[in-house]
C-alpha positions as CSV (number, residue, x, y, z in Angstrom):
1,X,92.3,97.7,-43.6
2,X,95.4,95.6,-43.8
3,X,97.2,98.4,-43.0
4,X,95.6,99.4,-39.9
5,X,95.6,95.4,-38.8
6,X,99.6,95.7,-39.3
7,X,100.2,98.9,-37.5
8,X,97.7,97.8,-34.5
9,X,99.9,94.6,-34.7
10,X,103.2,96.4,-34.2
11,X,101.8,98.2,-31.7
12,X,100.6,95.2,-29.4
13,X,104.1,94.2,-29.9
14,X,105.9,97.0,-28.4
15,X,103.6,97.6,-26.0
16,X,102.8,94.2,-24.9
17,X,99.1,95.0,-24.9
18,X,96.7,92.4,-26.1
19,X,95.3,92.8,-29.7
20,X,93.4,89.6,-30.3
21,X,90.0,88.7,-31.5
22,X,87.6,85.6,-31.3
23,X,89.9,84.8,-34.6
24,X,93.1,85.2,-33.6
25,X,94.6,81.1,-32.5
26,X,97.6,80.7,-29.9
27,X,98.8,77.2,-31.2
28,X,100.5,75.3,-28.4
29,X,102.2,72.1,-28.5
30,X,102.9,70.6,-24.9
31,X,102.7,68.1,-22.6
32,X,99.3,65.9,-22.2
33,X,97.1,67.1,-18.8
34,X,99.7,69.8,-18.5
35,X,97.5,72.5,-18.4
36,X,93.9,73.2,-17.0
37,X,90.8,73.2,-18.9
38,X,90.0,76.7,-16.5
39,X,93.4,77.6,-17.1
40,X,93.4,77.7,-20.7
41,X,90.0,79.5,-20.9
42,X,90.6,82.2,-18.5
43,X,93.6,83.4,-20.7
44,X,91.0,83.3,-23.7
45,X,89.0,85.5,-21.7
46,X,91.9,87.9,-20.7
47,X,93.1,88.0,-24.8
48,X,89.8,87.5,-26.2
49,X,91.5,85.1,-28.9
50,X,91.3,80.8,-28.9
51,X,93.9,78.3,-27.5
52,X,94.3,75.1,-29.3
53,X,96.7,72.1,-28.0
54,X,98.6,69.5,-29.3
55,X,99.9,67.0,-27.5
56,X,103.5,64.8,-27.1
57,X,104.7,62.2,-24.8
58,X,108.2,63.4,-24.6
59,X,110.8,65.4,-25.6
60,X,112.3,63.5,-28.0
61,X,109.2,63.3,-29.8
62,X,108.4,67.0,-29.5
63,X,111.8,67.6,-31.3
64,X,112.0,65.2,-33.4
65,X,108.4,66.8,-35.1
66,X,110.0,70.1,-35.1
67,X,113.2,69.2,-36.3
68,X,111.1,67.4,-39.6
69,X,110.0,71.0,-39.9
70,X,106.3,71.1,-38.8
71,X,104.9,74.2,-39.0
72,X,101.8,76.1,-37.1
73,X,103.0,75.9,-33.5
74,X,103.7,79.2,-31.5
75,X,104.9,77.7,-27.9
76,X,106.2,74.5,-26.9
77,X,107.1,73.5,-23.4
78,X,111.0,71.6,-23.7
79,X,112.7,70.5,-20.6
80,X,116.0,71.7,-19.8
81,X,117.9,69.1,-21.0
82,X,116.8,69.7,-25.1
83,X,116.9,73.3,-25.3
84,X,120.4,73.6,-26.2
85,X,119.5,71.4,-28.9
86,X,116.5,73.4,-29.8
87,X,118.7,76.7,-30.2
88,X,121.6,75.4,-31.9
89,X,118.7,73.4,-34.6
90,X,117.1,77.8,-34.5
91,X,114.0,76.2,-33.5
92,X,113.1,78.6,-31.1
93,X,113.4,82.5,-31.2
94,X,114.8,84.7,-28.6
95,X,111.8,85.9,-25.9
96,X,111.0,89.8,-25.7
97,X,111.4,90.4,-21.8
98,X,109.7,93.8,-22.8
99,X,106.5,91.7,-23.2
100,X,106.9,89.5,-20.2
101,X,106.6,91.9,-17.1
102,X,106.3,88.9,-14.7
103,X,109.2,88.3,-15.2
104,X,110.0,89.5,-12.4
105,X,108.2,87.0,-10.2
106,X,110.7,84.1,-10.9
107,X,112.5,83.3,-8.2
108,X,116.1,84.3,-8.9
109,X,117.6,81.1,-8.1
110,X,115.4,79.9,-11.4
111,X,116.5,82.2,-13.5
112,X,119.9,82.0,-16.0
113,X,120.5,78.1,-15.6
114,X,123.3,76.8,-17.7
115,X,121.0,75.9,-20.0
116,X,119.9,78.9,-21.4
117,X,122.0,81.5,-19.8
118,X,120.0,85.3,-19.1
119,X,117.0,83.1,-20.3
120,X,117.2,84.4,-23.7
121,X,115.0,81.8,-25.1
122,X,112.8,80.4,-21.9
123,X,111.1,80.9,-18.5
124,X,110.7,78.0,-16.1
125,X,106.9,77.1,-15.7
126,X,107.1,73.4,-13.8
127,X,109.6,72.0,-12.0
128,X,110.0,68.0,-11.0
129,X,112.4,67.0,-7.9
130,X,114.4,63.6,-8.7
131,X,113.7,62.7,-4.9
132,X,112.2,59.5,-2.8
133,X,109.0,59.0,-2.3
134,X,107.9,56.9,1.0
135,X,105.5,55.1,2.7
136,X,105.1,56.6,5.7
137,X,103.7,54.4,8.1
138,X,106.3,51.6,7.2
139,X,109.2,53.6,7.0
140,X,108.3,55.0,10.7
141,X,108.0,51.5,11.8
142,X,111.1,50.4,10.9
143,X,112.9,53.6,12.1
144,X,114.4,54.8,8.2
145,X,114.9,58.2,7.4
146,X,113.6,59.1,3.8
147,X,115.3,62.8,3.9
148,X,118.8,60.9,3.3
149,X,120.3,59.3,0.0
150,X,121.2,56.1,2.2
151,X,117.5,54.8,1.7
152,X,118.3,54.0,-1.7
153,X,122.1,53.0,-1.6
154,X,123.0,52.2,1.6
155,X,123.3,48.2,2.5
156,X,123.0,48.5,6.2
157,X,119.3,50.7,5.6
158,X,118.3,48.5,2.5
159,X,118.0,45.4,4.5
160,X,115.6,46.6,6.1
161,X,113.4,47.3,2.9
162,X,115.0,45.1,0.4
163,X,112.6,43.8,-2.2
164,X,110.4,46.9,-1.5
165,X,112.6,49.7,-2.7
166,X,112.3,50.5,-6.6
167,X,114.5,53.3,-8.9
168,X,113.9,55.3,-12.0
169,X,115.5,53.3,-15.0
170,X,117.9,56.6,-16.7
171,X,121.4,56.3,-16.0
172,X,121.7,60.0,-15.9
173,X,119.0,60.2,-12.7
174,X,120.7,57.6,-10.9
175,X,124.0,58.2,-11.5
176,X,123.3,62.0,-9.9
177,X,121.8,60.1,-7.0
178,X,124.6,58.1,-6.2
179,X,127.1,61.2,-6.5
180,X,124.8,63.3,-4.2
181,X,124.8,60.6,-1.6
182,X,128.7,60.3,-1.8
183,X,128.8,64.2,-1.0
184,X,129.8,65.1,-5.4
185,X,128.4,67.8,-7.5
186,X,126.9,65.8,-10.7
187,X,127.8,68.2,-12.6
188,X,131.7,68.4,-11.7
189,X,132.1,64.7,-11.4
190,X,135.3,63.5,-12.1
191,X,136.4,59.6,-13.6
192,X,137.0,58.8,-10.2
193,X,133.6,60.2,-8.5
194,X,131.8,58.4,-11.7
195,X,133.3,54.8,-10.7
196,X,132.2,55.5,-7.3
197,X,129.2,55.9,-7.9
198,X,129.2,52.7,-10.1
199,X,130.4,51.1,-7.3
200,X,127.7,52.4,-4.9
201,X,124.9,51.4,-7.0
202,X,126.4,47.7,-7.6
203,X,126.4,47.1,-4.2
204,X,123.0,48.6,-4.0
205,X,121.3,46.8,-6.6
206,X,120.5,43.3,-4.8
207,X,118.4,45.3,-2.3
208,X,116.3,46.9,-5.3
209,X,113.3,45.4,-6.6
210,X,113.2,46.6,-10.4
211,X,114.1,49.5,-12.5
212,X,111.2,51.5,-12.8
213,X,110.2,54.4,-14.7
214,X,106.2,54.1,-15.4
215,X,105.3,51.3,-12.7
216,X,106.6,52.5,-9.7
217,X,103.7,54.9,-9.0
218,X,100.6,52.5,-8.7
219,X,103.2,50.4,-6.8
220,X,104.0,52.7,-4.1
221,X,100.0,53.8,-4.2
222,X,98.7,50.1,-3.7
223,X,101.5,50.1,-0.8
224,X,103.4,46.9,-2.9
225,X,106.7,49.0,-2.9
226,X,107.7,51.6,0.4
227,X,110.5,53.3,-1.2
228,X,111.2,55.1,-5.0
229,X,113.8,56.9,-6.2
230,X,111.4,59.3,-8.6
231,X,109.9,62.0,-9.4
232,X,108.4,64.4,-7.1
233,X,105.4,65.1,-9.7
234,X,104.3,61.2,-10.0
235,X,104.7,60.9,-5.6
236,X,101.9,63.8,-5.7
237,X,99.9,61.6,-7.8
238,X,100.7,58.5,-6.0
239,X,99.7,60.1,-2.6
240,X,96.3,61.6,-4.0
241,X,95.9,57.8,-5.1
242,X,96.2,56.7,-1.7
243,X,93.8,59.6,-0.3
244,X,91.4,58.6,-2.6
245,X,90.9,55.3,-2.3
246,X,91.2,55.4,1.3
247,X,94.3,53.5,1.8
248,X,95.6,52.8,5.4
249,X,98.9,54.2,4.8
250,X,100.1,57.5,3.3
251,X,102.7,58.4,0.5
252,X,105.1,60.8,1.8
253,X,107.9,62.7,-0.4
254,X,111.1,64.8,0.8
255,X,114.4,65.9,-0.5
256,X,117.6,64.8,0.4
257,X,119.9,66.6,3.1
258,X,122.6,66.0,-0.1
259,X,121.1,67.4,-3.0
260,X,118.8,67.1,-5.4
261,X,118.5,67.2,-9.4
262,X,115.7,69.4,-10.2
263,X,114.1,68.7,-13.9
264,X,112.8,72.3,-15.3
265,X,109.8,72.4,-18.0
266,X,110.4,75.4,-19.9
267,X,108.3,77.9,-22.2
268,X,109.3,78.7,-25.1
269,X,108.3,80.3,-28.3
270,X,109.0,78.4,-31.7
271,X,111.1,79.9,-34.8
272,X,108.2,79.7,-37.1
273,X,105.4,81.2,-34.5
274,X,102.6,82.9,-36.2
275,X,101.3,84.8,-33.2
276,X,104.6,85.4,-30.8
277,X,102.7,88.4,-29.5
278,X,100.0,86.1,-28.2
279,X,103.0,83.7,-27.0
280,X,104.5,86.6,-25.0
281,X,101.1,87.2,-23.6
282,X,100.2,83.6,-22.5
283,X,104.0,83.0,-21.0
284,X,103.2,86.6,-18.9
285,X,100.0,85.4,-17.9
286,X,101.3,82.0,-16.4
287,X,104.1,83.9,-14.4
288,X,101.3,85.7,-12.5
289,X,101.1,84.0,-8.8
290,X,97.2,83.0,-9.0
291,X,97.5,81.7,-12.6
292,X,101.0,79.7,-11.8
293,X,99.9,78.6,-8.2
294,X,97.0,76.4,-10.3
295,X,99.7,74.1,-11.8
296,X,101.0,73.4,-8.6
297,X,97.5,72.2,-7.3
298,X,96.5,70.5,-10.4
299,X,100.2,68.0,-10.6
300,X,101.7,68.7,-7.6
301,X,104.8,70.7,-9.3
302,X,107.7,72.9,-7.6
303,X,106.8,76.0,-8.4
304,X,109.7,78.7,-9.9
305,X,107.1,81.9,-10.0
306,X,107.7,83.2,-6.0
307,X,104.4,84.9,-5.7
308,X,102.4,81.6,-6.4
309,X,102.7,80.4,-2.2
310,X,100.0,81.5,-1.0
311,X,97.6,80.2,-4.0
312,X,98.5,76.9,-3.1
313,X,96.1,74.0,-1.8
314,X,96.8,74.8,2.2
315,X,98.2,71.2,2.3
316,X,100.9,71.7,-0.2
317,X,102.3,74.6,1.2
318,X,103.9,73.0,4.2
319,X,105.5,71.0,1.5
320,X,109.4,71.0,1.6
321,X,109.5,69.7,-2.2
322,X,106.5,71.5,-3.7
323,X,107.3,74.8,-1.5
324,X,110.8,75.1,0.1
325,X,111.9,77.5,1.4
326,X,115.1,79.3,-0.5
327,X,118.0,77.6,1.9
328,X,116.8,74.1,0.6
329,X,115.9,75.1,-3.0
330,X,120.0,75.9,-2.6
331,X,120.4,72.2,-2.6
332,X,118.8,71.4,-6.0
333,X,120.9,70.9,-8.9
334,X,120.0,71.5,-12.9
335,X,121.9,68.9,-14.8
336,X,124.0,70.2,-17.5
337,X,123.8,69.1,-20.6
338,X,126.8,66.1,-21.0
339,X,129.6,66.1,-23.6
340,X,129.8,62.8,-26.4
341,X,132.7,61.2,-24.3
342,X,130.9,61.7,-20.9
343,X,127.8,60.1,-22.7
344,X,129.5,57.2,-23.7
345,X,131.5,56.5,-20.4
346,X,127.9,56.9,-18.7
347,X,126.1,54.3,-21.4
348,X,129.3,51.6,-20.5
349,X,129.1,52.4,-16.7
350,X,125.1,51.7,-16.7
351,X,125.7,48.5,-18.7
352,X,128.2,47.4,-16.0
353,X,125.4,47.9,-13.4
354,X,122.6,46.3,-15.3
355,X,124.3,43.1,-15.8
356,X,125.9,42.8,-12.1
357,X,124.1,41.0,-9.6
């Protein structure tokens, strides 16, 4: 009997087929409210095996677990900015693109990031724009335009909001920010383009109302802040607040003319998987359109799997952040991953900007 189990095994493998039972476990360890309760049991339907989650609250925690050596996970969901750590730790194995046949629904401009080059070891599955998010209404009345980095770091626009405007606390998001705004590619950013940023944001500052990184989205809900420098994931949030409890303003979100960093939430299987079969599976099933197109609806999420448009909500897909079109998605920028000297020039800029006033 073993026997056969083994050689039905191998054979799922190759062929990518599903050979599960109601005893076979996928063992996933990802984000909290990440996935859909419906989500999660129509791919036990389709394997005819059981899904069980564990949860983390960021990345560092994630890898720091792994790192320790925990054992019994087969997937994890890392953003792009810890895989290289992952794969130089061999915490994750190479993916079997054999076994992934929607592959092919990834937009290209997804695919082969810096990060993890011909995606040997993940696929894209959520994607977060650093952007602003906006209150409308006020923003119309006083004649500023969201769709341009000046909200945040421009004086002559910021007088007009000052005291309302809030921005992410992470050196690395509004560093990019400022660079975009002053026409620079983060990622090529010289000495000189760094101070100049540094210089932007000081003069910036005294217009902001805080640092923000958790706050700022019941703020701009409750309509106490009209301007965030964010993420395009908690503006979705903030603006179903807003529907729901029938404020009289709405949240609005857009990217900017200059750029944009995009954050990428990856899959990925884990060194010591168990069931990498029923990994391969589950990462397959989440690049078909209908199945992908439901984590856009439930968080509000950019979407890399191209054939999940028209499975969105009908009033996300005039969205220019949850569904742009391929000119604008041009514009958006993965961060690569910095070098220890960039770090530490970073960590002594922010500090010069924290205590300026």
């Amino acid at each position: 009997m073993k026997k056969l189990q083994k050689l039905m095994l191998a054979l799922s493998l190759s062929s990518g087929l599903a050979w599960a039972g109601p005893n076979d476990v996928l063992h996933i360890y990802n984000w909290s409210g990440s996935l859909s309760d419906n989500i999660v049991r129509q791919f036990e339907k389709r394997c005819g095996c059981k899904v069980v989650q564990d949860y983390y609250g960021d990345n560092e925690e994630m890898l720091a677990k792994l790192a320790a050596g925990a054992k019994g996970y087969d997937m994890v969901f890392p953003s792009s900015f810890v895989v290289q750590a992952m794969t130089k730790q061999k915490l994750l194995q190479p993916l079997d693109h054999r076994q992934i046949p929607n592959l092919k629904n990834v937009a290209p401009s997804y695919l082969s990031q810096s990060y993890d080059p011909g995606n040997r070891y993940t696929i894209p599955t959520v994607l977060s724009l650093t952007s602003v998010g906006y209150n409308v209404e006020k923003l119309k009345q006083l004649g500023v335009d969201p769709a341009n980095w000046s909200v945040i770091f421009d004086p002559n626009v910021l007088r007009k909001i000052k005291g309302k405007v809030t921005v992410l606390d992470s050196s690395r998001e509004v560093f990019a920010a400022a660079l975009f705004y002053l026409g620079k590619d983060p990622n090529a950013a010289t000495d000189a383009d760094m101070r100049a940023a540094r210089d932007v944001i000081k003069k910036a500052k005294p217009y902001w109302a805080a640092f923000s990184n958790a706050s700022y989205l019941k703020q701009l809900a409750v309509g106490n802040i009209w301007v965030a420098l964010g993420y395009s994931t908690e503006f979705f949030q903030a603006s179903e607040d807003a529907r729901q409890t029938k404020r009289a303003f709405h949240i609005g979100n857009v990217p900017q003319r200059e750029g944009n960093e995009i954050g990428v939430d990856t899959m990925a299987i884990t060194a010591s998987a168990r069931r990498p079969d029923l990994a391969h599976q589950f990462i397959n099933f989440m690049l078909d359109g209908q199945n992908a197109a439901q984590l856009t609806n439930l968080n509000g999420a950019t979407n890399p799997v191209a054939t999940a448009g028209p499975y969105f909500r009908a009033d996300l897909k005039a969205s220019p952040v949850i569904n742009p079109t391929p000119e604008q998605a041009k514009k958006w920028t993965v961060l690569r991953e910095l070098a220890p000297k960039e770090r530490r020039a970073l960590a002594r800029m922010w500090t010069e900007v924290k205590v300026s006033r």
